[in-house]
C-alpha positions in Angstrom: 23.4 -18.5 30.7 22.4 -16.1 33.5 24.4 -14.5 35.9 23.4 -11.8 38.6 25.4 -9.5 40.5 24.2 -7.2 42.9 26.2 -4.2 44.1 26.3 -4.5 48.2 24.4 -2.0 50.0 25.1 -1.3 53.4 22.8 -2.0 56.3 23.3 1.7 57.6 22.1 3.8 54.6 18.9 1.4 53.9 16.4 2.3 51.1 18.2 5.8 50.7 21.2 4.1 48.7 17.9 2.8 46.5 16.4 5.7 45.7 17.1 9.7 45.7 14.2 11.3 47.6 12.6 14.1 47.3 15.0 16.8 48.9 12.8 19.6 49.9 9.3 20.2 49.1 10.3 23.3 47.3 12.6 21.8 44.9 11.9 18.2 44.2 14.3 15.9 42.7 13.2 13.2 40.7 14.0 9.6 42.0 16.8 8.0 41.1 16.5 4.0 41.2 19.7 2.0 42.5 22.3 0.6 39.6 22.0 -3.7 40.5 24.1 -5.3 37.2 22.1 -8.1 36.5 23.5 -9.6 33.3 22.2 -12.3 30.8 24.4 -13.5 27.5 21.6 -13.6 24.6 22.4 -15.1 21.0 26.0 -14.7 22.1 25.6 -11.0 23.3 25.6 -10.0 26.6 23.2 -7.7 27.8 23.8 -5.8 31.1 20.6 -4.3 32.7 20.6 -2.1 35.8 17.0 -1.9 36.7 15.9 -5.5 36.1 15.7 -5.8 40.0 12.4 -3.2 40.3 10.4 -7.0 38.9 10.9 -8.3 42.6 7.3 -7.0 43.3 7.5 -8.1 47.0 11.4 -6.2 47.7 10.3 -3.6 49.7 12.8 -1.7 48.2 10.3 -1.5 44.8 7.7 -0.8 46.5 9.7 2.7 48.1 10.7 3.5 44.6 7.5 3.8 43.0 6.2 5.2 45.8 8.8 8.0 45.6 7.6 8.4 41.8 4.0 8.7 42.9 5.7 11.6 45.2 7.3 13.2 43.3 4.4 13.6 40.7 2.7 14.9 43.1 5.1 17.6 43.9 5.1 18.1 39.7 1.6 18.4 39.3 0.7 20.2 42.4 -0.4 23.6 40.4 -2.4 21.6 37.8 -4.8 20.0 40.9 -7.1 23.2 40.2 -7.1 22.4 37.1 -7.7 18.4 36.9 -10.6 19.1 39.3 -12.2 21.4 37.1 -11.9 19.1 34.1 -13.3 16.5 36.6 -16.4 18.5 37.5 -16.8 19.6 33.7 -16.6 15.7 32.4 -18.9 14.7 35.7 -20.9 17.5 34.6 -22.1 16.3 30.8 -22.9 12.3 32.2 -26.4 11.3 33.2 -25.3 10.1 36.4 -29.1 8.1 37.3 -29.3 6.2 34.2 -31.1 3.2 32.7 -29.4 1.1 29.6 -32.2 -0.4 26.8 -33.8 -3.6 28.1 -33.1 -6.7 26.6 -36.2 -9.4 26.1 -34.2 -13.0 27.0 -37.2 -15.5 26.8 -39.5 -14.1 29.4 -37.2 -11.3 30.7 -36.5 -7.8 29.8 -32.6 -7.3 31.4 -31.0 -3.8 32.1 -28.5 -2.2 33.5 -29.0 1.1 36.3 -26.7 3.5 37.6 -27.5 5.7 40.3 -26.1 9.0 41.1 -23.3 8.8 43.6 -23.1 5.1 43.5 -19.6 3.8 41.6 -20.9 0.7 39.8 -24.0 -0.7 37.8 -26.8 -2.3 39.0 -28.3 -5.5 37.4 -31.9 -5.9 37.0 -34.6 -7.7 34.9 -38.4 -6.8 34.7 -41.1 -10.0 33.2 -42.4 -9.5 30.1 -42.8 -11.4 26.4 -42.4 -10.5 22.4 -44.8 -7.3 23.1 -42.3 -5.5 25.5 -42.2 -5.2 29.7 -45.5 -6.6 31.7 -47.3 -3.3 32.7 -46.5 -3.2 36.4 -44.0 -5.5 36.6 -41.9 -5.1 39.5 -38.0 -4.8 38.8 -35.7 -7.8 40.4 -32.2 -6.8 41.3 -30.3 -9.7 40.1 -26.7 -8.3 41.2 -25.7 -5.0 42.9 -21.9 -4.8 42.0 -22.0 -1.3 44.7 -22.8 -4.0 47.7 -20.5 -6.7 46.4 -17.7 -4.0 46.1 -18.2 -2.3 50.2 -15.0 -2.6 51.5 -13.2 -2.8 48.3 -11.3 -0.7 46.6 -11.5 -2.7 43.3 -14.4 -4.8 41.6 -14.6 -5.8 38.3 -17.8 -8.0 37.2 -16.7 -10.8 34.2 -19.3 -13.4 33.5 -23.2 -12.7 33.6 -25.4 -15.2 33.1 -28.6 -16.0 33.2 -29.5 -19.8 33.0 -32.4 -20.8 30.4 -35.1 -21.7 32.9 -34.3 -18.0 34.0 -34.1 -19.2 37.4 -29.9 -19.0 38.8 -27.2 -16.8 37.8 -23.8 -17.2 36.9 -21.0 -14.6 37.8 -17.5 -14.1 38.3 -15.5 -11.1 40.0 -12.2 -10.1 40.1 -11.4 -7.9 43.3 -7.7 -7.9 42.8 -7.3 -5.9 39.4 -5.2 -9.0 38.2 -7.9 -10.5 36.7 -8.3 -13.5 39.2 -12.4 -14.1 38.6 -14.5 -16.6 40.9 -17.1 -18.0 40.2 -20.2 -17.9 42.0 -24.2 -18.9 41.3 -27.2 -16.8 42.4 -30.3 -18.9 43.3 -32.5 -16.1 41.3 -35.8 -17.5 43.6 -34.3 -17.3 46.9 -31.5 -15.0 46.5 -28.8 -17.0 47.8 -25.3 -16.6 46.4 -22.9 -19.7 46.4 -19.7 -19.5 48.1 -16.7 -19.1 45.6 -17.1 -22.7 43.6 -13.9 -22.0 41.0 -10.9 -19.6 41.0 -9.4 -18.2 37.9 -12.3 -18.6 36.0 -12.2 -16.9 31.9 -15.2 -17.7 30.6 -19.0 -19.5 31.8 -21.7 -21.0 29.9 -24.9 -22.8 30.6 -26.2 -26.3 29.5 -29.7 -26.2 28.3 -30.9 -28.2 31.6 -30.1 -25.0 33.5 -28.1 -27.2 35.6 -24.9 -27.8 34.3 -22.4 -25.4 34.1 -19.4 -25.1 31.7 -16.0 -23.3 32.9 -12.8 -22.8 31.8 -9.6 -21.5 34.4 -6.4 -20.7 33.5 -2.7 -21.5 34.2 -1.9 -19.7 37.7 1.6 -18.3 36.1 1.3 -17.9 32.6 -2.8 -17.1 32.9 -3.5 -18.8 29.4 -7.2 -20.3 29.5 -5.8 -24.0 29.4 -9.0 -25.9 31.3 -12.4 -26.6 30.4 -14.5 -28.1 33.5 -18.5 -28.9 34.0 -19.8 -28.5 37.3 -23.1 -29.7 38.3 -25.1 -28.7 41.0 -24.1 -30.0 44.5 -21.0 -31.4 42.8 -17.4 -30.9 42.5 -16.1 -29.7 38.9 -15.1 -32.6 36.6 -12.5 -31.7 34.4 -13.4 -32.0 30.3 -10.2 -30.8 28.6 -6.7 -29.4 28.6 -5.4 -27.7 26.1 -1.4 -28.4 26.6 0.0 -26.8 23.4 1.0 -22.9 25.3 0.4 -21.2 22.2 -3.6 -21.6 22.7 -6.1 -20.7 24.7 -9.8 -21.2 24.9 -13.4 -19.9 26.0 -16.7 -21.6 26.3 -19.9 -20.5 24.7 -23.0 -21.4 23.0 -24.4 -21.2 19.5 -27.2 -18.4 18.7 -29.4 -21.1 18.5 -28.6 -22.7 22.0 -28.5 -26.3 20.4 -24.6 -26.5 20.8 -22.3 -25.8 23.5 -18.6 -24.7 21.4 -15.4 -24.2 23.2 -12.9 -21.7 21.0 -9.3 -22.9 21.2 -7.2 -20.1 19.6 -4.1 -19.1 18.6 -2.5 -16.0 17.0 -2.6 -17.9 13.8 -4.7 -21.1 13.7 -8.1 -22.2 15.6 -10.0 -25.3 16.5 -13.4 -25.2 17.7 -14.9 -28.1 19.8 -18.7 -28.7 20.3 -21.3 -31.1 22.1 -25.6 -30.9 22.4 -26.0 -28.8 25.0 -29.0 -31.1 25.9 -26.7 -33.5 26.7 -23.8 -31.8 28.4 -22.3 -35.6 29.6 -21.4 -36.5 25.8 -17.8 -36.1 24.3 -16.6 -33.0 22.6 -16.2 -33.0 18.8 -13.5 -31.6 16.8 -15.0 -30.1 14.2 -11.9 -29.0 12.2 -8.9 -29.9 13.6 -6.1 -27.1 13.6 -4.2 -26.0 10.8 -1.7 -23.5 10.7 -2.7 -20.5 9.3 -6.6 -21.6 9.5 -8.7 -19.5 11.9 -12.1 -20.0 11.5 -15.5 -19.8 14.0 -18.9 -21.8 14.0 -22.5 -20.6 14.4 -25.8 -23.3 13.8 -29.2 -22.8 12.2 -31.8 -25.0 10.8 -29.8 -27.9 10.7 -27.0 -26.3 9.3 -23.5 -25.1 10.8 -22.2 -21.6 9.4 -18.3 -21.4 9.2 -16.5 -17.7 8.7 -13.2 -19.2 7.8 -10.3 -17.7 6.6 -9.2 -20.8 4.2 -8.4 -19.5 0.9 -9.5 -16.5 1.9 -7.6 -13.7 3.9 -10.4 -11.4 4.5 -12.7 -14.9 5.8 -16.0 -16.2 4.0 -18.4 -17.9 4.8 -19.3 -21.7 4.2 -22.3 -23.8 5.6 -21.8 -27.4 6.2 -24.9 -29.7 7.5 -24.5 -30.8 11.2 -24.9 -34.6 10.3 -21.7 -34.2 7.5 -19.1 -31.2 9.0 -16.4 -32.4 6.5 -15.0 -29.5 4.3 -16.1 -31.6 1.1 -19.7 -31.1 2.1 -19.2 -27.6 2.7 -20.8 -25.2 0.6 -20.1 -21.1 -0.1 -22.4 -18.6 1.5 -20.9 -15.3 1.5 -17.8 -15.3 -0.9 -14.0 -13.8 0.1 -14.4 -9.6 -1.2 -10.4 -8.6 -0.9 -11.6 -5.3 -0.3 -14.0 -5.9 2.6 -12.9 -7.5 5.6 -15.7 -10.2 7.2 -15.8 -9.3 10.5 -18.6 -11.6 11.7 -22.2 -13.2 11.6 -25.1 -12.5 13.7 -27.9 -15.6 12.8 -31.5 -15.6 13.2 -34.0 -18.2 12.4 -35.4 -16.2 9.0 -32.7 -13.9 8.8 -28.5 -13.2 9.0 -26.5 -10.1 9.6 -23.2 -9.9 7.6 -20.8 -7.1 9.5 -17.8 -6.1 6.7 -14.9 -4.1 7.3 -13.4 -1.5 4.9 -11.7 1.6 4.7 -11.9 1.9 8.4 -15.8 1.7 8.6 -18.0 -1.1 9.9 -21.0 -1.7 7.5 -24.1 -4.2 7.6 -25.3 -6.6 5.2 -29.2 -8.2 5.8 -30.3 -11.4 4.0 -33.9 -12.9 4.5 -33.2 -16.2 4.3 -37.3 -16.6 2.8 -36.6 -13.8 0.0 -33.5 -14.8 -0.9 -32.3 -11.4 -0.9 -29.7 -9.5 0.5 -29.7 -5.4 1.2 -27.8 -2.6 2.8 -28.2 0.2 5.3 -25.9 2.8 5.2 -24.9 5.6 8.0 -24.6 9.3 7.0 -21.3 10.5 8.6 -17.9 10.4 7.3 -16.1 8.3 10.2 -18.4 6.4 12.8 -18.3 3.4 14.5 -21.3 0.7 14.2 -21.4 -2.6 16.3 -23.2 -5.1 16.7 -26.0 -5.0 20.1 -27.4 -7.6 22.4 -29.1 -10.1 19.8 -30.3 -13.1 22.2 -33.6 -14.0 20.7 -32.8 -16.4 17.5 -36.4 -16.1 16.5 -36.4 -12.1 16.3 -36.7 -10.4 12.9 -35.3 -7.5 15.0 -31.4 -6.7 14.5 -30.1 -4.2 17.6 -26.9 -2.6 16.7 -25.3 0.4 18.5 -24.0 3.3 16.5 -21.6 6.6 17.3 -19.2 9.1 15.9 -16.9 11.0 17.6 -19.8 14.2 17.6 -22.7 11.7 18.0 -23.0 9.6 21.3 -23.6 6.4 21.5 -26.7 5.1 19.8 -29.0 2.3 20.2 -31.3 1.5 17.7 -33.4 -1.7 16.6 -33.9 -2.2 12.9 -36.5 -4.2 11.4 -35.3 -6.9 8.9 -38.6 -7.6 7.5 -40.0 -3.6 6.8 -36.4 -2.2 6.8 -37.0 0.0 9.3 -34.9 2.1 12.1 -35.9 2.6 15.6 -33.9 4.6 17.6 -34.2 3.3 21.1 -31.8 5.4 22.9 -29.2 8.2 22.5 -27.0 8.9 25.9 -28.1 11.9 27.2 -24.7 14.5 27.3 -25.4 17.3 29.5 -24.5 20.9 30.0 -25.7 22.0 26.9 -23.9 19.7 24.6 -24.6 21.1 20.7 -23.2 18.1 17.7 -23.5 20.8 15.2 -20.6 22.7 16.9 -18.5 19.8 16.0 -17.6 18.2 12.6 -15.4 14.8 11.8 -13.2 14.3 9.0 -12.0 11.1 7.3 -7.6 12.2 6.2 -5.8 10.0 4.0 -1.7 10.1 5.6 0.6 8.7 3.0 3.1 6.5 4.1 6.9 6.4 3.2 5.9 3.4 1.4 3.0 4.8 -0.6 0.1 3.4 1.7 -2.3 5.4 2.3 -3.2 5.4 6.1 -6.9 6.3 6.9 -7.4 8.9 10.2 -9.9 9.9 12.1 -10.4 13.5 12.7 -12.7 15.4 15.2 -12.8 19.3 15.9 -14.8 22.5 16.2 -16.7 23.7 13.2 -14.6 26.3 11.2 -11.0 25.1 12.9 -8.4 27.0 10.8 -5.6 24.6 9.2 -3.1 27.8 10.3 -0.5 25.0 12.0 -0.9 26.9 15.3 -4.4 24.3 16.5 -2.7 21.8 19.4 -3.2 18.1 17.9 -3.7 15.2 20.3 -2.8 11.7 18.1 -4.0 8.2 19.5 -3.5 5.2 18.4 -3.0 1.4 18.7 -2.0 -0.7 15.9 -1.6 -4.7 17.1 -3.3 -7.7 17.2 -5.4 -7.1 14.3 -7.6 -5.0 16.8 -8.9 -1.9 15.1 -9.8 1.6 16.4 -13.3 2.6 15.8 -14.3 6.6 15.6 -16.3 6.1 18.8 -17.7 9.4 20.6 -16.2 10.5 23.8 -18.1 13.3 26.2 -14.7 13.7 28.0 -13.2 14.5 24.8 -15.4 17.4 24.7 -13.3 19.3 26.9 -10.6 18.8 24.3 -12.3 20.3 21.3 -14.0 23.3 23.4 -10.4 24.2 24.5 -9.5 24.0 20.6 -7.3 21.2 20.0 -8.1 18.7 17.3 -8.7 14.9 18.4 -7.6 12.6 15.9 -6.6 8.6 15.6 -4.8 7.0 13.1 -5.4 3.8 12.0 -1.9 2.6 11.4 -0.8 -1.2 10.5 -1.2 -3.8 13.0 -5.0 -3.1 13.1 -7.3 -4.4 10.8 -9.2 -1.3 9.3 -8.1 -2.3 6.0 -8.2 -5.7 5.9 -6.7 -8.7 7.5 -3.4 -7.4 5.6 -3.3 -4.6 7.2 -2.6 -7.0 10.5 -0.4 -8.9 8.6 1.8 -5.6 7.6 2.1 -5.0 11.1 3.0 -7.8 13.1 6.2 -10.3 13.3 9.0 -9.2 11.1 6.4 -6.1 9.4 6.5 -4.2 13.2 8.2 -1.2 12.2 5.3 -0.4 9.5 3.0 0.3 12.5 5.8 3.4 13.9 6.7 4.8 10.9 2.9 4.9 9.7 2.7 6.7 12.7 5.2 8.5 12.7 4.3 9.9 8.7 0.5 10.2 10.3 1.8 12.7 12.4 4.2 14.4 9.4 1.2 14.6 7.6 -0.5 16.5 9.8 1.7 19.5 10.7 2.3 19.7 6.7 -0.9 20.3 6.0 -1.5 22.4 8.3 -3.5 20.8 11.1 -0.9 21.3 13.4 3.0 21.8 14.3 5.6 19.9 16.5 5.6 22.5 19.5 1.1 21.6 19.5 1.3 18.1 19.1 0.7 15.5 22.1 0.5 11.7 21.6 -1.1 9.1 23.4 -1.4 5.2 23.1 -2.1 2.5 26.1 -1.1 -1.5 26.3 0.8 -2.3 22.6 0.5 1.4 21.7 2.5 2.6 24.5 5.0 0.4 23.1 3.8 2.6 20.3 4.8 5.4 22.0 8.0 4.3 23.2 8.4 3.3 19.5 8.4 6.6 18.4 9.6 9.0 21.1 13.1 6.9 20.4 12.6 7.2 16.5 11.8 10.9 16.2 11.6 12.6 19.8 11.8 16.3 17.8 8.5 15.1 16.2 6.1 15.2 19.8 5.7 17.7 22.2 3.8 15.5 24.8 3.5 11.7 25.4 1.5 9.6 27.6 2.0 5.9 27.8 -0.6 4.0 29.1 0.0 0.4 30.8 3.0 0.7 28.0 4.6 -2.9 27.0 8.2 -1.3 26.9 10.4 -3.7 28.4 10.2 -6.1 24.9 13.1 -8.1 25.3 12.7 -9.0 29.2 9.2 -9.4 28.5 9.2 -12.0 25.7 12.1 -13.7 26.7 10.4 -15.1 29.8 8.4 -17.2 29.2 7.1 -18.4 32.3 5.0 -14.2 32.4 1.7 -14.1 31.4 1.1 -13.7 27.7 4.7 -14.2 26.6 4.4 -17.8 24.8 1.0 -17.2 22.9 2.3 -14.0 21.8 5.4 -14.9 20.1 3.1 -15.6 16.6 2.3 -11.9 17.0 5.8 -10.5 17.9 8.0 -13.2 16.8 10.3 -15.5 19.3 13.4 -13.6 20.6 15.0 -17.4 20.9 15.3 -17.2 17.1 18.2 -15.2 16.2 16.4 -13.2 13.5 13.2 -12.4 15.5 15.2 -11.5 18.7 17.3 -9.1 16.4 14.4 -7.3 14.4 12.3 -7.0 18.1 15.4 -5.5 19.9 16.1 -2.7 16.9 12.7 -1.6 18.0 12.3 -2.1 21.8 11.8 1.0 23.3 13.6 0.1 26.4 16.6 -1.4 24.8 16.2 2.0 22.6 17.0 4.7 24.9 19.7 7.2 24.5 21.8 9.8 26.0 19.7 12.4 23.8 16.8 15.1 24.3 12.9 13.5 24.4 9.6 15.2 24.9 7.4 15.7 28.1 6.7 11.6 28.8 3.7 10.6 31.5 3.7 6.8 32.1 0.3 5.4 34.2 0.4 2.1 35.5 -1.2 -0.2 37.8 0.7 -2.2 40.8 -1.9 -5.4 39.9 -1.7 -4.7 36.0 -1.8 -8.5 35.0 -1.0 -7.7 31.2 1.3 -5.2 31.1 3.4 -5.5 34.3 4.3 -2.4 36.6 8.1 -2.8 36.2 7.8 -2.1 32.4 6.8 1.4 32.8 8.7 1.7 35.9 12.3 0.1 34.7 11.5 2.3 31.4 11.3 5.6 33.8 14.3 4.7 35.6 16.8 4.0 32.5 15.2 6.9 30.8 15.7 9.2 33.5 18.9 8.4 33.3 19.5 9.1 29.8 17.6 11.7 28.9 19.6 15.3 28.3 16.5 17.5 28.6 14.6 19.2 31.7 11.1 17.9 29.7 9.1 16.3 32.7 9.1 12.7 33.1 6.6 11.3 35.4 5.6 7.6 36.5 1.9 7.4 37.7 1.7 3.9 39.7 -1.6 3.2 41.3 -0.6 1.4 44.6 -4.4 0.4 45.6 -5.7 -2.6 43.4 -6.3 -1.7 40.0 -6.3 -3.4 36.4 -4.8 -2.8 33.2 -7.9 -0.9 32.7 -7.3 1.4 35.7 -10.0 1.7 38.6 -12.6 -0.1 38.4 -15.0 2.6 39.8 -16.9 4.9 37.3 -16.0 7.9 39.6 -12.2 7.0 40.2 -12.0 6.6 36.4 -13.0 10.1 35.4 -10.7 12.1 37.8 -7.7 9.8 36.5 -8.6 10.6 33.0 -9.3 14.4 34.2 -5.5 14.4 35.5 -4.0 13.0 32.3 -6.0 15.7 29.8 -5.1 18.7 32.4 -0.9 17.1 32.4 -1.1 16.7 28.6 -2.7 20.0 28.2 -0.6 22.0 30.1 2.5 20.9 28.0 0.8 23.1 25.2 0.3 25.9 27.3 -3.9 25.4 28.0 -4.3 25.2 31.9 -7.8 26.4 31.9 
């Protein structure tokens, strides 16, 4: 039962009954949205919410009211502009502007990546070459120039790349609108013409071996789940292969590391199927290879005959069974890589004489080699105390080469090839930091928080060598905490300007994540939520006991599910923060999982719960940090947001803003950052635009602990 009552608003006054404007450029006022009762009766209750008219994203009326927030930031922040340009220049100053990424050999192709000074987006190229590197004097081939598809653009964002097998057309989709609508599009590689748009709303592309057929899927055009799978050959119009109907999944197309099977990965919070046909003959019927189960997730890769299944049946932390492609049924499957309940298996990279095991545990990524020929397994182990090690572009199935990248938060990113047969390491390439960067200045720590419920909560920690533990060192937190999505110690040059200006960088790796463990998720999700703020919350205890900081220092920052994060815990304990920025922050809970015609909302509620459950929409609206606020003092909040954000929508941050203004019984600044121009959850999609946003946010969050220079 809904009912909606809007207060009248005479003709004469127009938008200024909507909003409170700025007065005089000498004494701002902050905005003040309009009071439109809109009521809905939930469970019984009924809930009464002012602000739930800023969702009409063509009212004009919205549009003036976040406009006015962008003004009146503006008038805020006009003495820190000096400021946010320096740190703009400095950041600018340390990147390698003309750059080259390590080629990668696809059959007889070496494919890179260029940037060139000046120029906001990447280049794509490829050179000829074989197994003994780039042809000497082979010419380069620009395969796609994102800088020319962008003119007269404000946003471009490249999704699928690729190449077909014959080496000869291109696949690609762009998104121009920041609300991640890809087309699709094919590049004739030998004459260089580009298709017009052949598909809209296109998630994910793969190629048949015949280099000829293509295999798409779309997604709904109001809830944006990946529902369709289509094949599209040349000259044709797309046929469609399958719907997936259930709302709780959605799906993505791709190939084994062999190329012999096409596999489409239909997925939901808590169960998977995965579907697969020849990918020589891409006219034949998809195969269930396991139909759903609740509770099952599992994933398929193919080698010598054999299919390789990391499944979590029986296993919470996955193994890994093999079953042979003539005889998938579970009885004929056999163990590979047992369950280890104290390392999480993260995935599988195969080659022909050889497999890569990645594990998780306490936080760190580690890698596992067997030669399938030996029969025997080894290690290689990293030096520092926190890093972060991934997995790199492994095409070739036939390599005895692994590439994996590898950083810390004081070494950049590193690209390295490693030799499965000799055991040896090959660093390929380092990213050059400029302006005299110096990784023995800086030192990383791996802290151990302790819960209010014993845990123990691994952190991250990052500062200048011989940092006192005197309380008075300002502390930026970060962190995440949801959809079993962990936070890697990755190394940031922007940070840089951080620890030279003596604050202490540090993320905690709180439940919801998986840096424990696929209980660590499990902790932090549904009806365990809460664990993920209070771990955060005790993270951030922990620190100014020992030491590392004190309340008046400490700024915190989360984006996405951690600014609900954030909202989380500015209501919980806003004496605990100084300064908060909430990025893209999923605030508005209730309104937001409640409707479930927005994107996201249905496959979500096996992460979240269902609010049409009593008990769920009780537990979720304890914590929802707009349903939350109170007439009580909170710290310095900055909310950035995106007008096109498809994820997170812009009336989140924006009806969180309004209600809070409202509330709030402090002077601490409260500003709402809402880029008009199309942008993505992400932000810009320009390299250039990026840095001077993230410039403004470290010069706002540093001048609430007093650094301005």
């Amino acid at each position: 039962m809904i009912a909606n009552f809007h207060l009248p608003t005479p003709a004469v006054l127009g938008l200024l009954t909507v909003i409170s404007m700025v007065a005089t450029a000498a004494s701002p006022k902050a905005p003040v949205a309009a009071h439109k009762i809109h009521t809905e009766v939930r469970h019984g209750e009924t809930i009464r919410d002012d602000y739930f008219w800023l969702r009409e994203k063509a009212n004009p009326e919205v549009r003036h009211y976040l406009e006015a927030e962008n003004a009146f930031l503006e008038a805020q922040t006009k003495d820190l502009k000096p400021f946010s340009e320096a740190l703009y220049k400095e950041i600018l100053g340390r990147i390698k502007q003309t750059d080259l990424s390590v080629p990668t050999r696809r059959g007889e192709w070496f494919y890179y990546s260029r940037t060139v000074e000046g120029q906001q987006y990447p280049i794509q190229c490829r050179k000829h070459g074989s197994a003994a590197g780039i042809d000497k004097g082979a010419k380069e081939e620009i395969l796609l120039d994102q800088n020319e598809l962008a003119k007269g653009k404000k946003y471009l964002e490249l999704g699928s790349f690729e190449v077909s097998d014959d080496g000869r057309k291109l696949i690609f989709t762009t998104d121009d609108t920041g609300f991640r609508q890809y087309k699709l599009f094919i590049k004739d590689l030998e004459t260089g013409i580009v298709s017009a748009p052949l598909a809209e709303r296109v998630t994910s592309t793969e190629w048949a071996s015949d280099s000829a057929t293509i295999f798409f899927t779309t997604e709904d055009a109001v809830a944006k789940r990946s529902d369709t799978l289509w094949r599209l050959d040349t000259g044709t119009a797309p046929v469609k292969v399958y719907e997936e109907m259930d709302a709780s999944y959605g799906m993505s197309v791709g190939r084994t590391k062999d190329k012999k099977f096409l596999v489409v990965d239909i997925g939901a919070t808590d169960s998977t199927e995965m579907r697969y046909l020849d990918a020589a003959n891409p006219r034949d019927e998809l195969v269930v290879f396991l139909p759903r189960e609740k509770d099952h997730k599992y994933g398929i890769d193919h080698r010598e005959g054999l299919f390789y299944i990391r499944t979590n049946k029986g296993a919470k932390n996955y193994r890994l069974a093999t079953a042979p492609d003539s005889d998938i049924n579970p009885k004929a499957w056999k163990e590979f890589i047992p369950h280890d309940p104290a390392a999480l298996l993260e995935g599988v990279e195969l080659f022909k004489d050889f497999i890569v095991a990645t594990t998780m545990s306490e936080g760190l990524n580690r890698f596992r080699v067997l030669d399938f020929k030996k029969g025997q397994w080894h290690n290689f182990a990293f030096p520092e105390p926190v890093y972060a090690a991934f997995d790199g572009a492994n095409p070739e199935f036939e390599s005895h080469v692994f590439r994996f990248g590898y950083q810390s938060p004081v070494t950049p990113n590193s690209v390295f090839d490693y030799d499965m047969a000799t055991r040896k390491k090959t660093l390929l390439k380092q990213t050059e930091v400029l302006a005299g960067f110096d990784p023995s200045k800086y030192e990383c720590k791996r802290l151990w928080a302790k819960a209010r419920d014993g845990v123990k909560v691994p952190l991250s920690a990052v500062c200048r060598k011989g940092t006192k533990l005197d309380g008075r060192n300002p502390l930026w937190l970060y962190a995440y905490g949801s959809y079993g999505y962990g936070m890697s110690a990755t190394f940031s040059s922007s940070n840089l300007s951080l620890l030279d200006r003596g604050v202490v960088f540090v993320i905690s790796h709180i439940r919801g994540g998986n840096e424990m463990g696929e209980a660590w998720h499990d902790d932090g999700m549904l009806m365990k939520k809460k664990n993920t703020f209070t771990d955060f919350i005790d993270s951030a205890e922990w620190l100014i006991t020992n030491k590392w900081t004190s309340k008046d220092r400490l700024v915190i920052e989360g984006g996405s599910a951690g600014g609900l994060l954030m909202g989380a815990v500015t209501n919980m304990r806003p004496d605990l923060f100084k300064a908060v920025h909430a990025a893209v922050p999923f605030v508005d809970v209730m309104n937001t999982m409640l409707d479930a015609k927005l994107p996201l909302t249905v496959g979500e509620y096996l992460e979240w719960g269902n609010p049409n459950e009593k008990a769920a929409y009780d537990y979720m609206k304890s914590y929802s940090p707009y349903d939350n606020i109170e007439k009580k003092n909170y710290p310095s909040i900055l909310l950035t947001t995106s007008f096109n954000d498809s994820q997170v929508m812009y009336w989140e941050p924006a009806k969180y803003a309004a209600k809070l203004r409202a509330h709030k019984t402090d002077s601490n600044p409260l500003l709402l950052k809402c880029k008009m121009d199309p942008a993505g959850h992400g932000g810009a999609s320009g390299r250039y635009d990026a840095l001077k946003d993230r410039a403004f946010e470290m010069a706002w969050m540093l001048g609430q602990v007093g650094i301005r220079k």
